[in-house]
C-alpha positions in Angstrom: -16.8 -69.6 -70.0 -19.3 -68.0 -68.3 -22.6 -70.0 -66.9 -25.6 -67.8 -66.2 -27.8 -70.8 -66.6 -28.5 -72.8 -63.0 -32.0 -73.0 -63.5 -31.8 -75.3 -66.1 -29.1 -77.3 -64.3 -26.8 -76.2 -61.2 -23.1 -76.7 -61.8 -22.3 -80.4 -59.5 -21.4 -78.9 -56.1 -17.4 -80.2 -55.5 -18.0 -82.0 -52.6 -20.8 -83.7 -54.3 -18.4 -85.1 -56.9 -16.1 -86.3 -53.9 -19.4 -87.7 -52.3 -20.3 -89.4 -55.8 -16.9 -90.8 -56.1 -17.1 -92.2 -52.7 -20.4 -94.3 -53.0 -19.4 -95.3 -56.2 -16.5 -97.1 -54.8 -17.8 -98.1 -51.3 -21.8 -98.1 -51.5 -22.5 -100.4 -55.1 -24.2 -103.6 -53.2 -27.5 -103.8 -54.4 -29.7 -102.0 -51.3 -32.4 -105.1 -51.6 -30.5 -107.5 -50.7 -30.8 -109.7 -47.2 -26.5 -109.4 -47.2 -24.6 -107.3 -44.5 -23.5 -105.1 -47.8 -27.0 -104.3 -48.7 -28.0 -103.3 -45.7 -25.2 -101.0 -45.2 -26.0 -99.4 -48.5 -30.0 -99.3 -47.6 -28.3 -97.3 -44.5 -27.1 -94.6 -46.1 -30.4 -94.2 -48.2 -32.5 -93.7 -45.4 -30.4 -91.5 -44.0 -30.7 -89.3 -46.9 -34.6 -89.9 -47.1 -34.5 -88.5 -43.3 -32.7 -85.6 -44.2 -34.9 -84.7 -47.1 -38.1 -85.2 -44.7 -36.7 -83.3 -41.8 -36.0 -80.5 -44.2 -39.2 -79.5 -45.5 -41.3 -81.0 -42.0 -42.8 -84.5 -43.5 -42.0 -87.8 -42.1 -39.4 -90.0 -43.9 -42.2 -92.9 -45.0 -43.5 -89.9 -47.0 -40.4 -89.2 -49.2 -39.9 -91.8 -52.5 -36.4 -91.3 -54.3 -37.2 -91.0 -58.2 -35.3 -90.2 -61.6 -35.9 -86.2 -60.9 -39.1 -83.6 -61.2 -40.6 -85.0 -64.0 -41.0 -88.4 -63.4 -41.9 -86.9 -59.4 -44.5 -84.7 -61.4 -45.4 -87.6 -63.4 -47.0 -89.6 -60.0 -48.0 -86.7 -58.4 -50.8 -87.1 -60.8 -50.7 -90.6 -62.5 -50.5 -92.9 -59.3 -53.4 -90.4 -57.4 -55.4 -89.7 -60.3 -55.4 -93.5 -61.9 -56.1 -95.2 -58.3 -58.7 -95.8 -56.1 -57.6 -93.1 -53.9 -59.9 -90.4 -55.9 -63.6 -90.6 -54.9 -65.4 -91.2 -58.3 -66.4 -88.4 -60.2 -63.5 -86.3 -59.5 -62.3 -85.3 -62.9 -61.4 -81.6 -62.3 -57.7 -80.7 -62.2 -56.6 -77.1 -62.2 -53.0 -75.8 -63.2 -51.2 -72.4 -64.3 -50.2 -71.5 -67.5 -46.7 -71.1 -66.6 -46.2 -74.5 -65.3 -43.1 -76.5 -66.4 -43.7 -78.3 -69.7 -43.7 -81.7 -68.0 -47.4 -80.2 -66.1 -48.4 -79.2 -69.0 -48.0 -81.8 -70.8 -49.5 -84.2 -68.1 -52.3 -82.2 -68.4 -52.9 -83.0 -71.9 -52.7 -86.6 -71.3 -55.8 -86.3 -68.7 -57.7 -84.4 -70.8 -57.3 -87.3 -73.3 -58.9 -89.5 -71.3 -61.8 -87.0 -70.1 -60.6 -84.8 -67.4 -61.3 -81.6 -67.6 -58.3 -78.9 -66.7 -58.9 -75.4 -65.9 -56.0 -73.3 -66.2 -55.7 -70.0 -64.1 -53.0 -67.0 -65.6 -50.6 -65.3 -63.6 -51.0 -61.8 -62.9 -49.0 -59.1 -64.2 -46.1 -59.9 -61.5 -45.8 -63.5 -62.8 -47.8 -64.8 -59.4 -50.6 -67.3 -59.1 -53.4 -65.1 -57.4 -55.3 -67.5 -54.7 -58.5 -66.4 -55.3 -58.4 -67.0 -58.8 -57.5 -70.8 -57.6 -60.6 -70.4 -55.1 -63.0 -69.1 -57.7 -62.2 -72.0 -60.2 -62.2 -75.1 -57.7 -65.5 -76.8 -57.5 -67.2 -80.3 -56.7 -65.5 -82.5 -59.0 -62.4 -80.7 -58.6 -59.2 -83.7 -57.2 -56.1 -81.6 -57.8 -54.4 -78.5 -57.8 -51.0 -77.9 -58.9 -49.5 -75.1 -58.9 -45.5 -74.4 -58.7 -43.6 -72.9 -55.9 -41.3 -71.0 -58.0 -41.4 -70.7 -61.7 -38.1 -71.8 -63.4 -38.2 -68.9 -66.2 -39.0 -65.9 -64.0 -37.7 -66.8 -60.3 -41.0 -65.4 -58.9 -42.3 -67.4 -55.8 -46.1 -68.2 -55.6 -48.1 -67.8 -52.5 -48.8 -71.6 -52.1 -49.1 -71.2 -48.5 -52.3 -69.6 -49.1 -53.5 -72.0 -52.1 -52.6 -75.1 -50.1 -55.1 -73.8 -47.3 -57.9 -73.4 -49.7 -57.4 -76.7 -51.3 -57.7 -78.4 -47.6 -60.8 -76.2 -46.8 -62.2 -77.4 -49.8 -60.5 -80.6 -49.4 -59.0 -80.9 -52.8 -55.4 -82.4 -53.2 -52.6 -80.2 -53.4 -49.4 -80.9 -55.6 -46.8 -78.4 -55.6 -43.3 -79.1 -57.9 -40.2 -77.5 -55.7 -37.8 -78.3 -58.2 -36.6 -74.9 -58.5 -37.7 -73.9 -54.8 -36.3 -76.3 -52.4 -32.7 -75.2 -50.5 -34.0 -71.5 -51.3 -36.7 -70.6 -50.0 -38.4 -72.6 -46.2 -40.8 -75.6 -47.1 -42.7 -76.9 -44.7 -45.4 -79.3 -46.1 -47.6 -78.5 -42.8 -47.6 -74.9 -42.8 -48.3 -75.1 -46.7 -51.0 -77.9 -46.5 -49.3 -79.6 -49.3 -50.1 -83.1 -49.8 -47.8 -83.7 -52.9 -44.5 -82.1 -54.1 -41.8 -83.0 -56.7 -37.9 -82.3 -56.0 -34.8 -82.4 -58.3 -31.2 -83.0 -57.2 -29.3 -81.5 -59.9 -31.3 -77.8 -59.3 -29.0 -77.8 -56.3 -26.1 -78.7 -57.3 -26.9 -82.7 -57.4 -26.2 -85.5 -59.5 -28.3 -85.5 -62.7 -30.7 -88.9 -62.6 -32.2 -88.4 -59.1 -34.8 -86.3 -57.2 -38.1 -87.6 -54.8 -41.5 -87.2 -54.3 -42.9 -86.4 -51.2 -46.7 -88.1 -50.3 -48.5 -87.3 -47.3 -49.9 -90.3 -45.8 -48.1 -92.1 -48.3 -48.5 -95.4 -46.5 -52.4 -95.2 -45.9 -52.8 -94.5 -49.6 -54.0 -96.4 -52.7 -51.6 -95.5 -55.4 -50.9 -97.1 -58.8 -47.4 -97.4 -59.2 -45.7 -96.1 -61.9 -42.8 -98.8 -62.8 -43.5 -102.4 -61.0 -41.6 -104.3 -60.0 -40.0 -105.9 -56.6 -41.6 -103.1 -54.2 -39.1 -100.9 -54.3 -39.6 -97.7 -52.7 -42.8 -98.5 -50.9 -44.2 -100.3 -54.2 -44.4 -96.8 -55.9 -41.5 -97.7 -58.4 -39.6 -101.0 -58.7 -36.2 -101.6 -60.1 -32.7 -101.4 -58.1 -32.6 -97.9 -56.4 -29.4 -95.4 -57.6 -27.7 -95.9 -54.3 -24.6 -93.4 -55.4 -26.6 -90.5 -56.9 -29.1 -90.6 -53.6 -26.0 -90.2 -51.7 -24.6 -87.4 -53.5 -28.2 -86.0 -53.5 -27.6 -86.0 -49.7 -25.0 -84.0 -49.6 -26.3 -81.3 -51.7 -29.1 -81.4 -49.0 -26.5 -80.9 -46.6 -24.8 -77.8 -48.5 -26.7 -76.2 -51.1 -28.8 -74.3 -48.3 -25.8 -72.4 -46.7 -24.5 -72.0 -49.2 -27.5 -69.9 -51.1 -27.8 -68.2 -47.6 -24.3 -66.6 -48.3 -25.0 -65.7 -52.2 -28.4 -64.2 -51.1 -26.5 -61.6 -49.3 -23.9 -60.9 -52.4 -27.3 -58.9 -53.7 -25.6 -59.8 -57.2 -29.2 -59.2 -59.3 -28.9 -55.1 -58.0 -25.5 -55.0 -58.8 -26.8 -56.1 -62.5 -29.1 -54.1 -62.8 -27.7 -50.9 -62.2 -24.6 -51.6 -64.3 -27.2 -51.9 -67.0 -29.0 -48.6 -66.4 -25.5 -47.0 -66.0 -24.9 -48.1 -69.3 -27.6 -46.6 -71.0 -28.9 -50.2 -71.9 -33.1 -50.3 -72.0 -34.5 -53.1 -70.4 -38.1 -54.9 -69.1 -38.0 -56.6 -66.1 -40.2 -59.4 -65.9 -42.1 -60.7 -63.0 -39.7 -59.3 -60.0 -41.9 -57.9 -57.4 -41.4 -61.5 -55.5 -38.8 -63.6 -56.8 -35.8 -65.5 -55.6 -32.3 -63.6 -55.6 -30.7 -65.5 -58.1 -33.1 -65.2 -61.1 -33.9 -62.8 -63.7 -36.2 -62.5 -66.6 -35.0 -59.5 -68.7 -36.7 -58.2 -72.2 -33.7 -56.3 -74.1 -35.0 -53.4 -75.7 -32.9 -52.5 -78.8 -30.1 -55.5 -78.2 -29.7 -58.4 -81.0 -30.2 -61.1 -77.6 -29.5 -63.7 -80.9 -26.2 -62.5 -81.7 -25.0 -62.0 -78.0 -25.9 -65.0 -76.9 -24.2 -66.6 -80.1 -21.3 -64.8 -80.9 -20.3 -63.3 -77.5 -16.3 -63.5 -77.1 -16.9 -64.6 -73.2 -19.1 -67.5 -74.6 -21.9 -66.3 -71.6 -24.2 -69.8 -71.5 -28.0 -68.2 -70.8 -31.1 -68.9 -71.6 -33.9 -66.9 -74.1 -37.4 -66.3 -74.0 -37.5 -68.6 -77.1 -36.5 -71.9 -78.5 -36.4 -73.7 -81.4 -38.7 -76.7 -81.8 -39.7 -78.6 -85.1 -37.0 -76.3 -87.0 -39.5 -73.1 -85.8 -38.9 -70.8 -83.1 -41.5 -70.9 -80.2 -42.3 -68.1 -78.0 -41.9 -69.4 -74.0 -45.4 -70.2 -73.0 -44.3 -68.5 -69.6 -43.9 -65.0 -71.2 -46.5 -65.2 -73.7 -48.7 -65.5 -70.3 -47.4 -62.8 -68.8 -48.6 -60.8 -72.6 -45.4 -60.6 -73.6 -45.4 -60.5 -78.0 -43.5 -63.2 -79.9 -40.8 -60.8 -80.7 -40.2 -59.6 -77.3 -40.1 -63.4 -76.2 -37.1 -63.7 -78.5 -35.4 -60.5 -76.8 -35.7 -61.9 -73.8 -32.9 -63.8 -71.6 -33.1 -65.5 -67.9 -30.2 -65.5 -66.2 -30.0 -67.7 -63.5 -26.7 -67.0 -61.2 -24.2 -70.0 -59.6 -23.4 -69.3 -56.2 -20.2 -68.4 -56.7 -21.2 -65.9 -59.3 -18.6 -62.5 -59.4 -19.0 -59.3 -60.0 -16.4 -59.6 -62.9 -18.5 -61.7 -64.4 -21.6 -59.3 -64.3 -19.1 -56.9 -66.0 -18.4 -59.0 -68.5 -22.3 -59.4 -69.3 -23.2 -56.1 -69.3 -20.5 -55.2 -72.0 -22.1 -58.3 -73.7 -25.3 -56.4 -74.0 -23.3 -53.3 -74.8 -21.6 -54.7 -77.7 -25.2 -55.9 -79.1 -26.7 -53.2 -78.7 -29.0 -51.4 -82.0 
């Protein structure tokens, strides 16, 4: 088996599953409690809440442990939007196109209940332009929120540059780093980010966990989104996930270095030229900035349904379409980017582990090979 698809969920790091096993074992008193147990396990949480925090510059009152990016993405705009921490009248939200689903579908929901959401179209490189951000805020404009790195093309938006507009304008600013954070340097100061959404399992975490960070977090009004005994700084009751924080930590700890040393494999070249070697026609999509270890290719003249499902390696990737209510559905991603329907259903990401081989790219390429018309 061959797994070319990270972006959709990294492979559990080992010594995360040693770390995991550990907590489970050692760390299961419930961290709320007054006992010596508890607060031995409410220990090791903060300790993983300070890592998080010192990692991307914030302060660790400002980092809430969650379920993962969604739900993260789900407060980002439900518990600042729906409090009395909004001036009245701001009903403006504006988004990308190629947002994760979970944005997008937020986004719906508020203009349900009479926001209005502007949505601004990546240019032909798959980036957010800032001035196209600039030119659509205006006065009743609350948030912005705009991805650090799309999940489907690896391309990494200037969000440096839209954060500073959105505090010159002073307009909130949520980015989601689910598929940025322990690859690329976050620093919620430089970026002027007031809100952004992390997932463990993207780097090579436990499935069930991820945070939010909130500037000011403490001096705000905020709705929570699951009451209950004030968990988590009243933002979302119930008893906190003590293990899968704690493996989360570690993958804080490793995932970084470990990218460092793939980075330098330049794996996505190697691909690339094996493919033009072999004759094999292809689009790359969205490239000019993008992370090392994703890429969104359009096959010209492969079958991309038959490789991917009758390939003798049994190479796990992902393509530009999917099927949903029984019909196949075009990736709102590439149809931004003007890609057609078809060529959305000849096109594959492949999104590399870290301890992806040359061997394996090999065995792609003849993949392709095999399918090709």
């Amino acid at each position: 088996m061959i797994y070319f698809d990270t972006a959709a969920s990294y492979p559990l790091l080992p010594e995360v599953k040693i770390s995991l096993m550990n907590a489970f074992e050692t760390f299961y008193a419930n961290s709320a409690s007054s006992h010596l147990m508890g607060s031995i396990v409410q220990k090791e949480i903060d300790q993983v809440r300070e890592k998080l925090a010192d990692s991307i510059g914030a302060y660790p009152s400002e980092i809430v442990f969650t379920s993962g990016a969604t739900e993260s993405n789900n407060i980002a705009f439900k518990s600042l939007l729906l409090s009395g921490d909004i001036p009245a009248g701001k009903t403006h939200i504006i988004t990308s196109t190629i947002e994760h689903k979970c944005v997008l579908a937020i986004c719906d929901y508020f203009k349900s209940i009479g926001f209005d959401v502007t949505y601004i179209k990546p240019n032909v490189d798959g980036i957010i332009c800032p001035n196209d951000v600039k030119d659509a805020i205006n006065e009743k404009t609350a948030l912005v929120s705009i991805m650090h790195v799309n999940n489907e093309l690896g391309t990494i938006n200037p969000i440096g540059e839209i954060g500073k507009l959105c505090s010159e304008n002073n307009v909130l600013f949520h980015s989601d780093a689910a598929q940025s954070y322990g690859k690329t340097e976050i620093d919620v100061d430089d970026f002027n980010i007031d809100v952004m959404s992390f997932s463990a399992h993207k780097v090579g975490g436990p499935k069930g966990t991820g945070a939010i960070y909130i500037r000011d977090l403490r001096h705000r009004k905020l709705l929570p989104v699951i009451h209950g005994a004030g968990q988590e700084q009243g933002l979302r009751g119930g008893t906190i996930a003590a293990p899968l924080i704690i493996g989360y930590g570690t993958a804080i700890d490793l995932f970084p270095k470990y990218y460092q040393s793939f980075s330098e494999m330049r794996i996505k070249e190697y691909l690339i030229e094996g493919l033009i070697n072999e004759g094999i026609g292809f689009n790359i999509n969205g490239q000019t900035k993008a992370l090392p270890h994703c890429l969104s290719l359009t096959l010209l003249n492969t079958n991309v349904a038959l490789m991917i499902r009758d390939n003798d390696q049994r190479i796990s990737l992902a393509q530009g379409s999917a099927c949903s209510s029984k019909e196949i559905e075009a990736s709102h991603v590439l149809t931004s980017l003007g890609l057609t329907r078809e060529q959305a259903e000849d096109t594959i990401r492949l999104s590399f582990a870290l301890d992806v081989t040359f061997e394996q790219i090999d065995i792609f390429i003849k993949a392709v090979k095999k399918a090709t018309r």
